[in-house]
GUMAR-649816 format. One line per field, with one value per atom (N, C-alpha, C, CB): residue in one letter; atom name; x, y, z. Coordinates in pm, 1 decimal. Glycine has a CB too. Example, Ala and Ser with C-alpha at 12.3 -4.5 7.8 and 13.67 -1.06 7.14 Angstrom:
BEGIN
residu: (A  A  A  A  S  S  S  S)
atome: (N  CA  C  CB  N  CA  C  CB)
east: (1319.0  1230.0  1320.0  1130.8  1285.0  1367.0  1290.0  1408.4)
north: (-569.0  -450.0  -330.0  -447.3  -225.0  -106.0  3.0  -59.8)
up: (780.0  780.0  780.0  904.6  708.0  714.0  787.0  572.5)
END
This chain:
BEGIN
residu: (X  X  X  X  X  X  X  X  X  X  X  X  X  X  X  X  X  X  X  X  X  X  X  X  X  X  X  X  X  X  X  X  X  X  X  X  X  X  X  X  X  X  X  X  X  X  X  X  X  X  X  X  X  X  X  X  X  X  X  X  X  X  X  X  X  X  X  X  X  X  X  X  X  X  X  X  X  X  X  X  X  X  X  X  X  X  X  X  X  X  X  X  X  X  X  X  X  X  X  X  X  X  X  X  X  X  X  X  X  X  X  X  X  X  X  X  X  X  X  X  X  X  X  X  X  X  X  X  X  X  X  X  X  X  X  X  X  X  X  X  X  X  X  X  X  X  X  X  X  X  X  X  X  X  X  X  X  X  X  X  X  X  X  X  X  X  X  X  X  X  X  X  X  X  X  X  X  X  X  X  X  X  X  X  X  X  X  X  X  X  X  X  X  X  X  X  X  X  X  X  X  X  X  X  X  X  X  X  X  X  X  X  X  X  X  X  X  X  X  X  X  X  X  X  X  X  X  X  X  X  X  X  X  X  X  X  X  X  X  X  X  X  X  X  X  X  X  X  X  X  X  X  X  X  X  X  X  X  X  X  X  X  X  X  X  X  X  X  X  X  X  X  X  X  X  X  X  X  X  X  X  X  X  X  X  X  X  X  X  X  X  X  X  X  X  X  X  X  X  X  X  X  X  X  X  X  X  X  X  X  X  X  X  X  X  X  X  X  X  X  X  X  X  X  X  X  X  X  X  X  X  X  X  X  X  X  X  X  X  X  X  X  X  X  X  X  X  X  X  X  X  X  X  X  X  X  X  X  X  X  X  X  X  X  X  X  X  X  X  X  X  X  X  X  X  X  X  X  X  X  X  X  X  X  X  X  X  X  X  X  X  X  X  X  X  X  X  X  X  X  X  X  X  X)
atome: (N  CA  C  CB  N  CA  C  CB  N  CA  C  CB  N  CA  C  CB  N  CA  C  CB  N  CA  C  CB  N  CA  C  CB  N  CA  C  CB  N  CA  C  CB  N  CA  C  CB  N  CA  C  CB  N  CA  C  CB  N  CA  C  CB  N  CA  C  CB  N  CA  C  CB  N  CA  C  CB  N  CA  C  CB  N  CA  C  CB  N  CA  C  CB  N  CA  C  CB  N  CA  C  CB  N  CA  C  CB  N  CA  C  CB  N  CA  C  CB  N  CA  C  CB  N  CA  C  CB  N  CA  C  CB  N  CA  C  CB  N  CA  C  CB  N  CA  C  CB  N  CA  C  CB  N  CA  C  CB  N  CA  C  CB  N  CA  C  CB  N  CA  C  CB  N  CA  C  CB  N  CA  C  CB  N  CA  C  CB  N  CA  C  CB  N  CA  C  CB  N  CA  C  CB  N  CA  C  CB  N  CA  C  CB  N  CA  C  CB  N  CA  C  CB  N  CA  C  CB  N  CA  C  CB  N  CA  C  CB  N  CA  C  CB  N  CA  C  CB  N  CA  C  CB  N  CA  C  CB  N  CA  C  CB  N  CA  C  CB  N  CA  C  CB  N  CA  C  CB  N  CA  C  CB  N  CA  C  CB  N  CA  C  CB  N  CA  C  CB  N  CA  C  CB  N  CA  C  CB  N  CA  C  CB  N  CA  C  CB  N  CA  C  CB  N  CA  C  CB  N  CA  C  CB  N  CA  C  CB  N  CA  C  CB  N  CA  C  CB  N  CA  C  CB  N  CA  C  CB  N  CA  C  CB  N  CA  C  CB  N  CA  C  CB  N  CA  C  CB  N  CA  C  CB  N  CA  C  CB  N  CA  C  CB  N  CA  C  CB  N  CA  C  CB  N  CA  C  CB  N  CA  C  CB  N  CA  C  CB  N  CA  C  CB  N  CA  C  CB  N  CA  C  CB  N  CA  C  CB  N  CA  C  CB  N  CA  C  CB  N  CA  C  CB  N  CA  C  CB  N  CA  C  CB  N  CA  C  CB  N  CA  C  CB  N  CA  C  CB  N  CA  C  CB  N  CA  C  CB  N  CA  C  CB  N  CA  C  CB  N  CA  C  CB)
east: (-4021.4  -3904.1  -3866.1  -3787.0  -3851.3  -3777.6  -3618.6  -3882.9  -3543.4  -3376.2  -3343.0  -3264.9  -3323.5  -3288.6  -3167.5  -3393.1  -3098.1  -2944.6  -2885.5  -2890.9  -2958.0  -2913.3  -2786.1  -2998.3  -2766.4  -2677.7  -2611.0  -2577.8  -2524.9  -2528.2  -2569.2  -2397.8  -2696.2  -2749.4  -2751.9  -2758.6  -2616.1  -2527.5  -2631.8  -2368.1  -2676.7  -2787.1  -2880.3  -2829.4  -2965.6  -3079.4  -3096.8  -3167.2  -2993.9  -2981.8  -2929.9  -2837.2  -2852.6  -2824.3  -2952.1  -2725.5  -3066.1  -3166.9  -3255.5  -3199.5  -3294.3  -3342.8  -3405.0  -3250.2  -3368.6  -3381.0  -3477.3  -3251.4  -3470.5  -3558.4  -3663.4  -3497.4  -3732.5  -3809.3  -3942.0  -3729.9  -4038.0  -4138.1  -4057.5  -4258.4  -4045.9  -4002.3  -3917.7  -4133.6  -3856.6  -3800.3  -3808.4  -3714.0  -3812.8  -3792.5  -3654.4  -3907.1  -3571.6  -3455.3  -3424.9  -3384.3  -3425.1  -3451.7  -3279.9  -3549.7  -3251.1  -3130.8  -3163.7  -2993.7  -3081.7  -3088.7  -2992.3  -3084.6  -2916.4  -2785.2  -2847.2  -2615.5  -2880.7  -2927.4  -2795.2  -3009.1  -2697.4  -2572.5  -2543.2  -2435.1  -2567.5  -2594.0  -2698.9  -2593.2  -2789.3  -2890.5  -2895.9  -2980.0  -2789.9  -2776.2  -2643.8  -2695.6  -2617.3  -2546.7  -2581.5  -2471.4  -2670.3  -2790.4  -2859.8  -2917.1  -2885.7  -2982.7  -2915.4  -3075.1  -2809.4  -2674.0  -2661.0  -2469.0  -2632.3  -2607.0  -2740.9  -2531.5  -2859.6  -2991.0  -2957.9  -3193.2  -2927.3  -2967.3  -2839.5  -2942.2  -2778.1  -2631.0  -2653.6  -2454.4  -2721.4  -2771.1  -2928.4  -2778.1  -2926.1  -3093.9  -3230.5  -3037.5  -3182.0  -3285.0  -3360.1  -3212.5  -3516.9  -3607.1  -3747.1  -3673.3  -3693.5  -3775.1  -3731.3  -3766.5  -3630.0  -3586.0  -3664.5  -3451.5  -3708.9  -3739.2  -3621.7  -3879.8  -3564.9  -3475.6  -3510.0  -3348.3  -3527.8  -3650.8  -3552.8  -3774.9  -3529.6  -3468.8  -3553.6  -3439.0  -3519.0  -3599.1  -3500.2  -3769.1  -3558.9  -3502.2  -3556.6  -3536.1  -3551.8  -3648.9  -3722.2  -3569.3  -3704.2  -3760.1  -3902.2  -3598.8  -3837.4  -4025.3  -4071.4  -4023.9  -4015.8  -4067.4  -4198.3  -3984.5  -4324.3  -4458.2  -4510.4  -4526.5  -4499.8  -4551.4  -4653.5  -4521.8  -4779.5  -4869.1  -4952.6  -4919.3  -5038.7  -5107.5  -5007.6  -5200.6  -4896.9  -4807.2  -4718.1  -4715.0  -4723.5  -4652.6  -4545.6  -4820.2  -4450.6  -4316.6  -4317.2  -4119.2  -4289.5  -4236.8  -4113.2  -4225.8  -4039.7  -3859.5  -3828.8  -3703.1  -3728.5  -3681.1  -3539.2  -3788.8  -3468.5  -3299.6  -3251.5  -3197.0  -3135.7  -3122.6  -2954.8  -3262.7  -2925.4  -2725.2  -2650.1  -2676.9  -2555.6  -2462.3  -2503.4  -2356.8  -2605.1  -2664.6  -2730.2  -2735.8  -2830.0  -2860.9  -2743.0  -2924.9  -2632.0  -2530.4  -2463.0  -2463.3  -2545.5  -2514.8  -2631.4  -2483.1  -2723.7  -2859.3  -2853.8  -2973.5  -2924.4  -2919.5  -3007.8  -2931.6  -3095.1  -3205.1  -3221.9  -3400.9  -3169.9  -3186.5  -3303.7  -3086.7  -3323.0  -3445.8  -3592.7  -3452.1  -3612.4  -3707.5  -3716.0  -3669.5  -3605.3  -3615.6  -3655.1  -3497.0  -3604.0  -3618.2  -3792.3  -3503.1  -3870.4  -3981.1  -4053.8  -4007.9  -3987.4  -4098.3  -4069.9  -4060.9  -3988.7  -3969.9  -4049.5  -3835.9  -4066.7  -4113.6  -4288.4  -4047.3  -4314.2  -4463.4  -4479.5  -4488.3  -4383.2  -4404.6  -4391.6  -4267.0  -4360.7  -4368.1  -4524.1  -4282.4  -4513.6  -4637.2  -4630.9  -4616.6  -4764.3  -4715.1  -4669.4  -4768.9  -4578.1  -4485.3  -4356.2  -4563.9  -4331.0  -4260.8  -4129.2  -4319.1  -3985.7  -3861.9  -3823.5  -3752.7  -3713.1  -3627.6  -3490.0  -3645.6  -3407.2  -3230.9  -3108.4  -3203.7  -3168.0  -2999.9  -2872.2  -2957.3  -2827.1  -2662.4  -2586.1  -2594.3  -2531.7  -2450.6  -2533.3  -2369.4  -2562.5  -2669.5  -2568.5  -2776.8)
north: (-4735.0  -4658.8  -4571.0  -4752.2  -4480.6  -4356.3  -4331.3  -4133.8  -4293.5  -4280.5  -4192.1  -4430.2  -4000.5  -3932.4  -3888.3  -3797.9  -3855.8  -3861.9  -3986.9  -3830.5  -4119.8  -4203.3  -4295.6  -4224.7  -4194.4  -4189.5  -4352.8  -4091.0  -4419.0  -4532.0  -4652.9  -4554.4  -4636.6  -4723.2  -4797.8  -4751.4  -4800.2  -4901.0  -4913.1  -4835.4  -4817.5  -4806.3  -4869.8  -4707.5  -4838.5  -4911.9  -5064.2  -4829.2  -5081.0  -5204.4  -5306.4  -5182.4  -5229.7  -5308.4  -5329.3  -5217.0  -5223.2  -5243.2  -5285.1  -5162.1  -5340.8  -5418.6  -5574.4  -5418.1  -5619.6  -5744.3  -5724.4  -5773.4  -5645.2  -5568.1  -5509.4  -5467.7  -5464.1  -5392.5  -5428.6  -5260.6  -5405.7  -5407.3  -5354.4  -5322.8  -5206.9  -5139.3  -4991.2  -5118.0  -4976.3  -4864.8  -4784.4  -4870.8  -4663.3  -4585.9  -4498.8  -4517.6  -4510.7  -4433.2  -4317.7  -4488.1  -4206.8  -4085.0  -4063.1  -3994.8  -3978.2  -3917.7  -3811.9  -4048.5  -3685.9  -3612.0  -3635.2  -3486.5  -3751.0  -3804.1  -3950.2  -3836.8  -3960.3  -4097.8  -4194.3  -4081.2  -4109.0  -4189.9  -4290.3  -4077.0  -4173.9  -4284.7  -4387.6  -4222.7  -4332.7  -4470.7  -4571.1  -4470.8  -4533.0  -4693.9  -4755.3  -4643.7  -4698.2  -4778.2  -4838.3  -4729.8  -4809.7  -4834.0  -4971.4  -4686.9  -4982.7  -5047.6  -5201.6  -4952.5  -5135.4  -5266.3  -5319.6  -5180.2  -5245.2  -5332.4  -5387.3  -5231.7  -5347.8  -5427.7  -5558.8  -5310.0  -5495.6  -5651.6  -5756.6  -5615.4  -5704.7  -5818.1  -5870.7  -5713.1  -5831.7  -5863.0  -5953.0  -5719.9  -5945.7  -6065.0  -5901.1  -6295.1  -5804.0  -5725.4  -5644.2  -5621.6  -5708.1  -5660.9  -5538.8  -5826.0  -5506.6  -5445.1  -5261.6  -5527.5  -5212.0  -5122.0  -5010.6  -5171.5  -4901.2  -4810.5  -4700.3  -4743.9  -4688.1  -4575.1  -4480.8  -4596.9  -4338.0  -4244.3  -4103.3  -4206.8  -4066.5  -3980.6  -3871.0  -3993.0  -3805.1  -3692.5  -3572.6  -3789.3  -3488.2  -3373.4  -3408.2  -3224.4  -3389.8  -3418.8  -3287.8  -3444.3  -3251.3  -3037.0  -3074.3  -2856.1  -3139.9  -3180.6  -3317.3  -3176.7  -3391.0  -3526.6  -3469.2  -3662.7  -3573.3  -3559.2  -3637.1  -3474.1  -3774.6  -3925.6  -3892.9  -4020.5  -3902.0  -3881.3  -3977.1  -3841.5  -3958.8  -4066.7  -4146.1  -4171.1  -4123.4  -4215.6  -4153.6  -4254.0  -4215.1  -4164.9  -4300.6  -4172.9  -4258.3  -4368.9  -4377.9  -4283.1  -4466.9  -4547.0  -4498.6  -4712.4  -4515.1  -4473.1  -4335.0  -4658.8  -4263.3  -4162.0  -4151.0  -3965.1  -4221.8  -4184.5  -4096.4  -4319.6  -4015.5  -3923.9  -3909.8  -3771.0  -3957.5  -4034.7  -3931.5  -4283.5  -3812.9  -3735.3  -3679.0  -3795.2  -3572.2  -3535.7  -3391.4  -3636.3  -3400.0  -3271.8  -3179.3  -3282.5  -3175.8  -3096.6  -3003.0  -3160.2  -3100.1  -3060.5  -2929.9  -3194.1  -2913.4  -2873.2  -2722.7  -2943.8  -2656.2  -2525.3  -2427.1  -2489.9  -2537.5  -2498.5  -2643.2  -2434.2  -2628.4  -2756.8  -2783.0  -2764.4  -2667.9  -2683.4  -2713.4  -2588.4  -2640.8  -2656.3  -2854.0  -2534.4  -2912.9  -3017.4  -3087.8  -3055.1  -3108.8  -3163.1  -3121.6  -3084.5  -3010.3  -2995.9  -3075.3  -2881.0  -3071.7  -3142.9  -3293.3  -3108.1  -3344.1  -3476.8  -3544.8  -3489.8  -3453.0  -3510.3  -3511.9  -3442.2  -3411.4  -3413.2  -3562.2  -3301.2  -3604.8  -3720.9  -3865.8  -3710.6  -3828.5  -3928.2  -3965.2  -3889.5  -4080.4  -4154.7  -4098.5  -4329.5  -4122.7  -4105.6  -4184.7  -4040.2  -4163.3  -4233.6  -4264.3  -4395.7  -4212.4  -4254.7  -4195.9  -4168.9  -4265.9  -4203.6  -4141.5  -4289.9  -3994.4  -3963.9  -4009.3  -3920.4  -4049.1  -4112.9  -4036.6  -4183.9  -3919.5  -3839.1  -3905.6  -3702.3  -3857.2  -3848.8  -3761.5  -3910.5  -3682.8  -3600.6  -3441.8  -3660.2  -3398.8  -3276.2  -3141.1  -3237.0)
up: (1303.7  1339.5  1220.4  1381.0  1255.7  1102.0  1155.6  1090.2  1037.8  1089.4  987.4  1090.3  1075.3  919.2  966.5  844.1  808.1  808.3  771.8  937.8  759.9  763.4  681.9  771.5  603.4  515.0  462.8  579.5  509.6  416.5  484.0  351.8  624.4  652.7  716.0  612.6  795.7  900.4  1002.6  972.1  1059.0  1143.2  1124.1  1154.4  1030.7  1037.4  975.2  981.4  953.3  869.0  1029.8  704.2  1087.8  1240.1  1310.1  1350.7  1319.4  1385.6  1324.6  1442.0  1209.9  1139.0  1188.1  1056.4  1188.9  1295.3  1394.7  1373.5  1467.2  1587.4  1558.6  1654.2  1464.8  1481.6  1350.4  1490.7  1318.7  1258.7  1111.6  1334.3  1126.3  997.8  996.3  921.4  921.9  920.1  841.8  929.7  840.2  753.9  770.8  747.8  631.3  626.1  571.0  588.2  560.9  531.2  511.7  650.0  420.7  416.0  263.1  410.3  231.3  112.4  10.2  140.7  25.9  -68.9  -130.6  41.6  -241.2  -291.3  -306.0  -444.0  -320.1  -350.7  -214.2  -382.7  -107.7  19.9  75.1  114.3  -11.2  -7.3  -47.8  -38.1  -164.9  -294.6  -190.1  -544.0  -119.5  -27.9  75.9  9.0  131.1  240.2  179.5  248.7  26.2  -1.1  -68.4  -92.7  -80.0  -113.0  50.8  -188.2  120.9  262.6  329.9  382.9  290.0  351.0  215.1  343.4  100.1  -8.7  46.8  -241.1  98.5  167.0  321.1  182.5  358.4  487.9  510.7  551.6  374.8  391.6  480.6  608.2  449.7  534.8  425.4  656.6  447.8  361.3  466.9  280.8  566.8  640.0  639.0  785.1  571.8  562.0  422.0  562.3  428.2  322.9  308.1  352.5  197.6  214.5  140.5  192.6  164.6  126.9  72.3  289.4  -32.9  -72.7  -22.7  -203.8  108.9  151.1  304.3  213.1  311.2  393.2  511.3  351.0  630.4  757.9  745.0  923.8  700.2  710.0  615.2  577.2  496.9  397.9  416.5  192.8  505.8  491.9  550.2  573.2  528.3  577.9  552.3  554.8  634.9  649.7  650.8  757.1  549.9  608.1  707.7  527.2  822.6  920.6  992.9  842.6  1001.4  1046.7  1182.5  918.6  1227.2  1412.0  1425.0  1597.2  1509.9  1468.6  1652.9  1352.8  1695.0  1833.3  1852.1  1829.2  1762.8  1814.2  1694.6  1770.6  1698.8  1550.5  1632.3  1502.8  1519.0  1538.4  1433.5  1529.8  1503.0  1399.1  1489.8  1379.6  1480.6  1523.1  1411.2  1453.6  1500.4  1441.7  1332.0  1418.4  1315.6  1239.1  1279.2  1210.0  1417.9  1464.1  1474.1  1589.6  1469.8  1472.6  1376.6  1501.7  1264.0  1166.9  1058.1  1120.3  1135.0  1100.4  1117.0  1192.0  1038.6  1060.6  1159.1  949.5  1140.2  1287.7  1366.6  1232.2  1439.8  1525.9  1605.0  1617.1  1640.3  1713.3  1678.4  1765.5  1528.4  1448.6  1398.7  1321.5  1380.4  1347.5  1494.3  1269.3  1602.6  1732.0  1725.1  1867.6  1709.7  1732.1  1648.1  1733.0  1505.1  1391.2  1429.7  1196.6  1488.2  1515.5  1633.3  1536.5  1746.0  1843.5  1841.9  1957.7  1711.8  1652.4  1608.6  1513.0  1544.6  1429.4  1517.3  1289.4  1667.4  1752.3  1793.4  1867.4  1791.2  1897.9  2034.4  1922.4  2151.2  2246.1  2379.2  2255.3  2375.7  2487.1  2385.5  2569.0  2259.8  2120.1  2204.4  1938.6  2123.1  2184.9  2081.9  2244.8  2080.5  2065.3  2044.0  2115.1  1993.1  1980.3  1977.7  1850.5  1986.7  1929.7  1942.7  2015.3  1903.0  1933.8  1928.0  1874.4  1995.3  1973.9  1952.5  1858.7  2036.4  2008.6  1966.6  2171.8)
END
């Protein structure tokens, strides 16, 4: 699972439990050291939190099952360009999550 925007983690640290692995993407480290305090308080060691842009991330070989990206596309300057590079980086039959388009 990848989650960008993820900012201080609430998210993926909730879906944690559920899933294989995550990757957490956000461009604020300050929000990651918060992300990474609430996985170390939660016993959750399945979380990566990735100081990166969704625009340059480039997993390489890697295709994701789920990509949440919760109150965030709204905020984007090309929205559409990201929705495209995302649904590349999907597996197939992989979901989409938005929120709030």
């Amino acid at each position: 699972m990848l989650e960008f925007g993820c900012g201080t983690g609430t998210t993926s640290v909730a879906h944690a439990p559920f899933v294989n692995h995550i990757d957490a993407l956000d461009v604020a480290e300050n929000m990651l050291a918060f992300g990474r305090e609430k996985a170390t308080q939660a016993g959750v060691e399945n979380v990566s939190f990735i100081r990166a842009d969704i625009n340059s991330f480039d997993p390489p070989d890697k295709k994701y099952n789920v990509i949440m990206g919760h109150s965030i596309l709204h905020l984007l300057e090309d929205k559409q360009s990201v929705i495209s590079k995302v649904y590349s980086m999907l597996k197939p039959g992989g979901f989409l999550c938005p929120a709030r388009l």
